[in-house]
C-alpha positions as CSV (number, residue, x, y, z in Angstrom):
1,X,24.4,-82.6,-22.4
2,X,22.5,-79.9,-24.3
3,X,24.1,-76.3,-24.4
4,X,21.7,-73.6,-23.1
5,X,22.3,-70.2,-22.4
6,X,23.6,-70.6,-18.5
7,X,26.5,-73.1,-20.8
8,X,29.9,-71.4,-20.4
9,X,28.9,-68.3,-18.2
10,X,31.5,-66.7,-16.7
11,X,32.3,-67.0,-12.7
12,X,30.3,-63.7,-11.9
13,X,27.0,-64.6,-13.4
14,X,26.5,-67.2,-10.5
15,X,25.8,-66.3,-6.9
16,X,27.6,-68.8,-5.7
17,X,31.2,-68.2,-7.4
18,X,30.6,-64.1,-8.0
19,X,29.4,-63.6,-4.2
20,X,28.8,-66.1,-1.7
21,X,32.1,-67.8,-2.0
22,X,34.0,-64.7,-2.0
23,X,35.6,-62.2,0.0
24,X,33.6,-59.5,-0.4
25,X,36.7,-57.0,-0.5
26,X,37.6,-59.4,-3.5
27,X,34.4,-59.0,-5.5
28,X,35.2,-57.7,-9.0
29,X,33.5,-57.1,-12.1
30,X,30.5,-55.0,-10.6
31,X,30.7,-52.3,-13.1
32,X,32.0,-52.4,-16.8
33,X,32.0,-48.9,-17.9
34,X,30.6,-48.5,-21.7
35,X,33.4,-45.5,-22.5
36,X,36.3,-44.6,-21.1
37,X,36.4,-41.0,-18.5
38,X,40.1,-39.8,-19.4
39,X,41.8,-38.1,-16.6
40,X,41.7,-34.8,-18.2
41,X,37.9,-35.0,-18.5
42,X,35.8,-32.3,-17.4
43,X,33.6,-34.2,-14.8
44,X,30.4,-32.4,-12.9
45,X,28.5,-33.9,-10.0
46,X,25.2,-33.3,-8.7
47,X,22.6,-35.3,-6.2
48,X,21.8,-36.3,-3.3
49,X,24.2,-36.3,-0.3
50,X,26.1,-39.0,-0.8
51,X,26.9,-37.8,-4.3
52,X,29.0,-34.8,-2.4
53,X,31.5,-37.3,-1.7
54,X,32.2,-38.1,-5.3
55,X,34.0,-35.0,-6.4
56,X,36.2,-35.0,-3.8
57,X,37.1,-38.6,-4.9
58,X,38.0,-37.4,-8.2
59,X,40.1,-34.7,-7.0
60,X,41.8,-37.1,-5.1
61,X,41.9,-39.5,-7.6
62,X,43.8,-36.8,-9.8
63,X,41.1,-36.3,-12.4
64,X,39.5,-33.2,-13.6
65,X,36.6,-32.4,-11.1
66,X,35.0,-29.4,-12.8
67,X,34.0,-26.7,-10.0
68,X,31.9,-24.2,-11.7
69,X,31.1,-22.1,-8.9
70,X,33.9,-21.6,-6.7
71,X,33.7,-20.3,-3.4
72,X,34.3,-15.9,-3.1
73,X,37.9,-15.9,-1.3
74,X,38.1,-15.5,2.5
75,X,35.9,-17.8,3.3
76,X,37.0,-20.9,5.7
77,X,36.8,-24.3,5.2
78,X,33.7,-25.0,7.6
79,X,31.8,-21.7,6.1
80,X,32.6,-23.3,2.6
81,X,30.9,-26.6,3.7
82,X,27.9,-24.7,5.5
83,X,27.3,-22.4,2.8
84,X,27.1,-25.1,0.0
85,X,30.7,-24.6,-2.1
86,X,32.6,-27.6,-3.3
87,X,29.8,-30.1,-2.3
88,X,28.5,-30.4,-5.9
89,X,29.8,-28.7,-9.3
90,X,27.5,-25.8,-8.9
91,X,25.4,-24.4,-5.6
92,X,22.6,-26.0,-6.2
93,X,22.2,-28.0,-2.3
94,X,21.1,-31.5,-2.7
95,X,19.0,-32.5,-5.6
96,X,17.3,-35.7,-4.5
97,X,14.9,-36.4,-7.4
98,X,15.2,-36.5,-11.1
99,X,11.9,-34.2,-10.7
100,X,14.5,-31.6,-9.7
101,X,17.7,-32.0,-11.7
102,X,15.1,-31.5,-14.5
103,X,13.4,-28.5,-12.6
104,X,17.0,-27.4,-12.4
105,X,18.4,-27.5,-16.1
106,X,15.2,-26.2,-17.6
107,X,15.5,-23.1,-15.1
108,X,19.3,-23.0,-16.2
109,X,18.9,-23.2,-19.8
110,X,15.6,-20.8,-20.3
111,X,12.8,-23.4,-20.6
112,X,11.1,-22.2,-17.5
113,X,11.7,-19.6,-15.2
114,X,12.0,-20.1,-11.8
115,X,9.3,-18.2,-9.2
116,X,10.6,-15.1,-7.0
117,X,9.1,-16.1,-4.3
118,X,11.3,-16.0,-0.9
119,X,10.6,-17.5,2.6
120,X,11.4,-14.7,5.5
121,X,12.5,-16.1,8.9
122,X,13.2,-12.7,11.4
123,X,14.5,-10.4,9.1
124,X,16.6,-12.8,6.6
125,X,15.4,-14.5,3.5
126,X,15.7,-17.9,2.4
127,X,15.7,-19.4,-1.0
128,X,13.0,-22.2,-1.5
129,X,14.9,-24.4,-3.6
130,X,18.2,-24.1,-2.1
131,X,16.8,-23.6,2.2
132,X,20.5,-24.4,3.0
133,X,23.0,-23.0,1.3
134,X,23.0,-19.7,3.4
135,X,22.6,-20.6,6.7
136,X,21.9,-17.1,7.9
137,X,19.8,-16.7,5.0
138,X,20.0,-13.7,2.9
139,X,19.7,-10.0,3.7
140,X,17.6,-9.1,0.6
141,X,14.9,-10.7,-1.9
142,X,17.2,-9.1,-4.5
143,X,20.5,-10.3,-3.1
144,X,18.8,-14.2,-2.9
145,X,17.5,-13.5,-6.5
146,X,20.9,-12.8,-7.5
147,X,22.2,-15.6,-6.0
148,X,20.2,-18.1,-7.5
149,X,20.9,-16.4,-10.9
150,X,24.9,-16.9,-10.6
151,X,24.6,-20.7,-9.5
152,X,22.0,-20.8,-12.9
153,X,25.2,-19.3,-14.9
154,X,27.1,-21.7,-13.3
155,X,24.8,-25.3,-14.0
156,X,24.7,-23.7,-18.0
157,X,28.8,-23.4,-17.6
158,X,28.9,-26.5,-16.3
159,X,26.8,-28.2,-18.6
160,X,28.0,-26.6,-21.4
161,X,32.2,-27.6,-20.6
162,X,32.0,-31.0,-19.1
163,X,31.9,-33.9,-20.8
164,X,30.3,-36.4,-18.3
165,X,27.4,-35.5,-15.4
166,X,27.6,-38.3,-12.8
167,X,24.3,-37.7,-11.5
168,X,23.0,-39.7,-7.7
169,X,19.5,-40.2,-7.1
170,X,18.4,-40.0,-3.8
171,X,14.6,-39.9,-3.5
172,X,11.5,-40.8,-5.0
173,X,9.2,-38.5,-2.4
174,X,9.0,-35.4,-3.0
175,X,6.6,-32.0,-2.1
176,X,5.3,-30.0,-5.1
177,X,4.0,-26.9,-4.8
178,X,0.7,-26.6,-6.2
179,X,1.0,-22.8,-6.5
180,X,3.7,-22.4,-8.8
181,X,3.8,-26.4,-10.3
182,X,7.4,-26.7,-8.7
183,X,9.3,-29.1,-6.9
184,X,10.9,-27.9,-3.3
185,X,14.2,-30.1,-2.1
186,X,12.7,-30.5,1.5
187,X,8.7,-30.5,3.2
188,X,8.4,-26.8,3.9
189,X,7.7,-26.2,7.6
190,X,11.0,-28.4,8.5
191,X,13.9,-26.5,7.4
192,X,12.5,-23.3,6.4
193,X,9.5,-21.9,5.7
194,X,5.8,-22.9,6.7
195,X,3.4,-26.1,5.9
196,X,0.3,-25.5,3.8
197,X,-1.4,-28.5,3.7
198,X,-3.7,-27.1,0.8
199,X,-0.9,-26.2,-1.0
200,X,2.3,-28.6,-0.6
201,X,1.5,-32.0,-1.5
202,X,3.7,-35.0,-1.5
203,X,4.3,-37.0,-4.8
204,X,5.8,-40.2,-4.4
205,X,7.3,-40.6,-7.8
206,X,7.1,-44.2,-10.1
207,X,9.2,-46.2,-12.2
208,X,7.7,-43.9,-15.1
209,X,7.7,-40.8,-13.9
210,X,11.6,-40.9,-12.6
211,X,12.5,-42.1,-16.0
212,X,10.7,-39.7,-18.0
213,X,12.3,-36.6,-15.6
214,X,15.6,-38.5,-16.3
215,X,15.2,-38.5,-20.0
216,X,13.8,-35.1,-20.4
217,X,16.2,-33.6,-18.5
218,X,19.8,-34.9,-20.3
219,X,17.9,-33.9,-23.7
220,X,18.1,-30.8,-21.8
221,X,21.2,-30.9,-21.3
222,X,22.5,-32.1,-24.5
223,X,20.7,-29.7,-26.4
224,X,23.3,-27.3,-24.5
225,X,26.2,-29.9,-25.2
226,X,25.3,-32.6,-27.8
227,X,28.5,-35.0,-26.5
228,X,27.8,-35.3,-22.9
229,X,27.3,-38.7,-21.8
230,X,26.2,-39.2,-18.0
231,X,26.8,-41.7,-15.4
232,X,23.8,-42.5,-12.9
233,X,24.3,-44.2,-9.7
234,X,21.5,-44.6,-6.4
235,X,22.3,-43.2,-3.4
236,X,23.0,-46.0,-0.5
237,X,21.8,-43.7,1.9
238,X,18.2,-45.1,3.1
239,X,15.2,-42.1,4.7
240,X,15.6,-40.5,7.2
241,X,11.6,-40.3,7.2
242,X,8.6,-41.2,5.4
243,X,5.6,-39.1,4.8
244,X,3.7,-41.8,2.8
245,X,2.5,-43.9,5.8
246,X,5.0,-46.9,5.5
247,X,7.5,-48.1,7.8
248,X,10.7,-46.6,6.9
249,X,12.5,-49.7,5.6
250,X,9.8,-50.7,3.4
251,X,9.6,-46.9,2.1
252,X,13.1,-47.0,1.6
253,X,13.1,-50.4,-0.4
254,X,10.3,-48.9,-2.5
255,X,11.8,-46.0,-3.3
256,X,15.9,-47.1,-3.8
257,X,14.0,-50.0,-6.0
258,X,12.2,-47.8,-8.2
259,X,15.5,-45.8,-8.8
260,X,17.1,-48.2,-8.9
261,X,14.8,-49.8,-12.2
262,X,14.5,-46.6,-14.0
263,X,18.1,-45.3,-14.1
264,X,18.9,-49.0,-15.1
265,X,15.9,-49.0,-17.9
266,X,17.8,-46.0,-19.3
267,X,21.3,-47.1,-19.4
268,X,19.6,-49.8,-20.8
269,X,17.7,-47.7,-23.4
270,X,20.7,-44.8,-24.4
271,X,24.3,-45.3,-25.2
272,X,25.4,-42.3,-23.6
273,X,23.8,-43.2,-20.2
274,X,26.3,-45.0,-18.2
275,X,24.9,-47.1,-14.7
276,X,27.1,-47.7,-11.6
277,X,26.5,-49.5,-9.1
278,X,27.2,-47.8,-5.7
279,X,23.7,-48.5,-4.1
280,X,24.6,-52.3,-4.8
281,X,28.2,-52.5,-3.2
282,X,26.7,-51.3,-0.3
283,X,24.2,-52.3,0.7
284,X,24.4,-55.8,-1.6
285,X,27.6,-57.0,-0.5
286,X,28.3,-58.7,2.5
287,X,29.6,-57.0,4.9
288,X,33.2,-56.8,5.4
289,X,33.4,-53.8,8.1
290,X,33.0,-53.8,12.0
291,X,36.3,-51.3,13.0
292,X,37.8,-47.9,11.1
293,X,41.1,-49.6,12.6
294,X,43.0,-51.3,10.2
295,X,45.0,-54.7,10.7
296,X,47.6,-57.5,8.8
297,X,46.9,-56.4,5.0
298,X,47.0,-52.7,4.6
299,X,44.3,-53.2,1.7
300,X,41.8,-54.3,4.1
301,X,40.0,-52.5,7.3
302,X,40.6,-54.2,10.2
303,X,37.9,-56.6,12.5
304,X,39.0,-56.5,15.9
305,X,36.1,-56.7,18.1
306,X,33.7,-53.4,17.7
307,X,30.8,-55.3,17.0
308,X,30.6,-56.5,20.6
309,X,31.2,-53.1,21.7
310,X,28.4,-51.4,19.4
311,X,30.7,-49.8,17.1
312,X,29.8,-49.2,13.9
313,X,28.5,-51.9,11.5
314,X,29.8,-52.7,7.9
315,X,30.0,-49.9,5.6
316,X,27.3,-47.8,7.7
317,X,27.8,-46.0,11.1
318,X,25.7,-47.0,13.9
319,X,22.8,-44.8,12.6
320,X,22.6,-47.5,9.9
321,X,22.4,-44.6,7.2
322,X,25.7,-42.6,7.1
323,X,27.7,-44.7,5.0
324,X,31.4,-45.2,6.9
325,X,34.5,-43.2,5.2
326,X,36.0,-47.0,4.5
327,X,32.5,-47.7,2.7
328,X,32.7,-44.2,0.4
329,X,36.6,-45.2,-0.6
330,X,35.5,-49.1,-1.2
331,X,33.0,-47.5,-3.6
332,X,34.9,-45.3,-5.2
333,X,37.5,-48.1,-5.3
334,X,35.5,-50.1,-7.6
335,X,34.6,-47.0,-10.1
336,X,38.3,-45.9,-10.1
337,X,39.9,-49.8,-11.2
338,X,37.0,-50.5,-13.3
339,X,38.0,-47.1,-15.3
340,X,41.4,-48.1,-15.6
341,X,40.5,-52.0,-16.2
342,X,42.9,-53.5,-13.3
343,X,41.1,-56.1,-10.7
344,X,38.3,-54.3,-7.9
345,X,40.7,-53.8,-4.5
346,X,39.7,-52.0,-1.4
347,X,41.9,-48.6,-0.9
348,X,44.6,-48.1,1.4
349,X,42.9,-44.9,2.8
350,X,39.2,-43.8,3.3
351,X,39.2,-40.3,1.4
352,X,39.0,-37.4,2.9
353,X,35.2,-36.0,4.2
354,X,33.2,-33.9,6.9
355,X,32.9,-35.5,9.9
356,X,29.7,-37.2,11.1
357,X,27.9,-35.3,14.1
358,X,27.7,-37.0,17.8
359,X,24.6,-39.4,16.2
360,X,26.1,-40.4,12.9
361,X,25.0,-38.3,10.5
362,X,26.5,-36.8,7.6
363,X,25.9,-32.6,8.3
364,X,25.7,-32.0,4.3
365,X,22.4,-34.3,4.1
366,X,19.8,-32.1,4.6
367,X,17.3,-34.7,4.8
368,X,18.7,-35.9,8.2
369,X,17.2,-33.0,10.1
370,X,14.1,-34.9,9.9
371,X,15.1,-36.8,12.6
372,X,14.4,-33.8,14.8
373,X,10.9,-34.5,14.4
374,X,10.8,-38.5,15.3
375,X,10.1,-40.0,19.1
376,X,12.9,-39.8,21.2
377,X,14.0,-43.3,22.9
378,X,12.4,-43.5,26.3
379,X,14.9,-44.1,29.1
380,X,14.4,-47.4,30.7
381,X,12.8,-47.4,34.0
382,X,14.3,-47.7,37.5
């Protein structure tokens, strides 16, 4: 027989060997990092929502989680979490687009400067690219200006000390303001603020235009720190809502798909651009979840009978978008064995994270308040 190319490949370039005959809690080689992360290395997160749950892995894990903008002492635990500390290396919110890391680090490093514009809701003021990380808003313009001037100290910090950004993309819609040519973290009109059709308009970002934010912004960065390499990973998490017209699922595939290609066309393209594949392991795999209980191997979550009762459903919660504590640590599983080169095993315990509210959702994605503004189900009648 003639050799070819598909001659000799190893067990996980086949469907059939790499996933369909497999456990998937026994499915290795997703991810080969290109460089190792040391456990002393400075590590920064930022992202969406679900990226929130990766510095708390790290800590966990024992590795250097770099918090640049700690939270002022005397605060709880819940007004940490409400007010935006610890959820990403600096209090930026959620930064679902690669239009707004970039937005971000040029405001950060002195390319731009951002607008002093404030949105005032009875008597408090809100800052327009961070609508959330003061619940209660702020009691001054000048006190939100200030604000937003310390967690700008703190992304240059950050940037300047760390030695890899794992960075997750969330989005590929996204509102612009026409006004000031800036990108805004949520539609106005549903968190804070008020809808101006003539002047917010929704961009729904391409293949091209995510990987030119991308690239612009870590040359950015690297002209703060020349030796910072970055891992990019997809959020699993699918919309909440779509403002482009589309069903949701097919917005969602178009939009984790187009991500998905232009963070993988860059790690292609730059050796110190790193992919990993958490948008794959969950929602790829097949899946091995239907109880949080836990039964026989303590490796392995348990399956005794919550389908049946509508529990929740593989590595998602019944929402089918919160992905399930046992789905973050099966993740984070995968990144931590593949760093230290030792075979891909489920984790023995989910790590820790907030609670999901009474429907599901995870309270740190801003996004998810969109669902206030969908139908309610209608109560079958009598």
């Amino acid at each position: 027989m003639t050799a070819h190319p598909y001659t000799g490949l190893p067990e996980r370039s086949f469907w059939r060997s790499a996933v369909a005959e497999r456990d998937p809690l026994d499915i290795t080689d997703l991810w080969t990092p290109k460089w190792p992360i040391g456990q002393d290395a400075a590590v920064i997160t930022a992202g969406s929502c679900f990226a929130g749950h990766i510095g708390r892995a790290l800590l966990e894990e024992g590795m250097h989680w770099y918090d640049a903008e700690p939270p002022p002492p005397g605060l709880t635990a819940e007004q940490r979490s409400a007010r935006g500390y610890r959820r990403f290396s600096f209090r930026t919110g959620n930064i679902y687009t690669a239009a707004a890391l970039r937005q971000w680090i040029a405001w950060a490093v002195a390319s731009s400067v951002p607008p002093e514009e404030v949105w005032e809701e009875d008597g408090r003021f809100h800052d327009p690219y961070r609508p959330t990380v003061e619940p209660e808003g702020f009691a001054s313009p000048a006190e939100l200006l200030r604000s937003r001037e310390v967690t700008l100290a703190a992304l240059r910090t950050a940037l300047a000390e760390a030695e890899v950004l794992i960075f997750t993309l969330g989005l590929t819609e996204a509102w612009h303001d026409t006004e000031y040519e800036t990108v805004l973290p949520m539609c106005p009109g549903t968190v804070r603020g008020s809808f101006d059709a003539d002047r917010y308009v929704l961009r729904n970002h391409t293949v091209s235009r995510v990987h030119e934010d991308l690239t612009e912004a870590l040359a950015m960065a690297r002209g703060v720190n020349p030796g910072l390499r970055t891992v990019l990973t997809v959020s699993p998490v699918p919309l909440t809502a779509t403002a482009t017209g589309r069903h949701a699922l097919v917005a969602t595939t178009f939009s984790k798909s187009v991500l998905r290609a232009a963070a993988g066309q860059l790690a292609d393209e730059d050796d110190r651009v790193d992919y990993f594949p958490s948008y794959e392991i969950v929602t790829g795999l097949p899946q091995p979840l239907v109880l949080p209980a836990r039964s026989g191997d303590p490796d392995r979550p348990g399956t005794s009978g919550a389908a049946a009762s509508g529990g929740p459903k593989g590595f998602f919660e019944p929402n089918l978008r919160t992905v399930r504590p046992e789905g973050v640590a099966f993740v984070m599983g995968h990144f931590f064995r593949a760093l230290r080169g030792e075979p891909t095993r489920a984790p023995h315990a989910p790590p820790q994270q907030q609670p999901a509210t009474a429907g599901g959702e995870d309270p740190s994605c801003d996004d998810a308040l969109l669902d206030y503004y969908g139908p309610r189900p209608v109560p079958p009648a009598r």
